[in-house]
N, C-alpha and C positions, 0 to 999 in steps of 0.2 A: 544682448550678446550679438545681435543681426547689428546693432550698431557699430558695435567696436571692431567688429569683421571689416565694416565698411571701412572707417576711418582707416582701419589698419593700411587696408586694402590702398585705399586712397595713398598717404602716407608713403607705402613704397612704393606708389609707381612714380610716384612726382622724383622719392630719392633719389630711383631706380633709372631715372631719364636723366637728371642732373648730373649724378656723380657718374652715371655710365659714361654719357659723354665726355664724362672729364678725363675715364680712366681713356677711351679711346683716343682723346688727343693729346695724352702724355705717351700711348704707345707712339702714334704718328710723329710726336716733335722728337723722343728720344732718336727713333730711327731716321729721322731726317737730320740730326744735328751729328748724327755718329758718320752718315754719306756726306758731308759737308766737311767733317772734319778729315775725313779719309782725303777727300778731292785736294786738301790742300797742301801745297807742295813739299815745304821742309816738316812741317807740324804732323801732316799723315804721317808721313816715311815713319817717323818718331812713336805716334800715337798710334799706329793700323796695330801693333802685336797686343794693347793694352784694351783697346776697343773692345774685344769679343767677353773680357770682364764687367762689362757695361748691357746687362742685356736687356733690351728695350722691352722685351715681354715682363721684364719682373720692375725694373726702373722706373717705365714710364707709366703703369696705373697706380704705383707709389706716387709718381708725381704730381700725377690727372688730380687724386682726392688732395694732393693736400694743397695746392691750388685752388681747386673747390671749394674747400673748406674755407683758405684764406679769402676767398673773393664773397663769400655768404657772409666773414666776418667785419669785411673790411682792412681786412690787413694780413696780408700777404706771408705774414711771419707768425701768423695763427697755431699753426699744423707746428712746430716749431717751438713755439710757446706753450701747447697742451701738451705735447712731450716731452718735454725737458722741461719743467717749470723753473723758474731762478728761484735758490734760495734763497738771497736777500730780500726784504722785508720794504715797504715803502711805507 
């Protein structure tokens, strides 16, 4: 039992550090990509009243893991593919 504690233990802190980080820099890129889009001239004007729909606390650690996930799998379209499976057959 003292072992599997361990393992366990072990286990999420590695997750725990990988995918945290990841959820943090999906918060950081969403909120940096939404001030970028605001800064820009005709596209803000347009986009600022649509933006506050887009909210970076719930968006961007959506992002962070499935990024994560894509980068652990090698393919970007990972997160993607475990969610939506395609029915067609190969």
């Amino acid at each position: 039992m003292k072992l599997l504690k361990l393992m366990a233990a072990k286990f999420f802190t590695g997750f725990s550090k990988k995918y945290g980080l990841g959820i943090i820099v999906g918060i950081v890129g969403v909120a940096t990509a939404k001030k970028v889009v605001k800064a820009l001239p005709v596209v803000g004007a347009v986009a600022k009243p649509l933006l506050p729909l887009i909210p970076a606390s719930i968006v961007g650690p959506l992002l962070g893991v499935a990024v994560t996930f894509g980068l652990d799998k090698g393919d970007l379209m990972a997160a993607k593919k475990k969610l939506f499976p395609s029915e067609k057959k190969e």
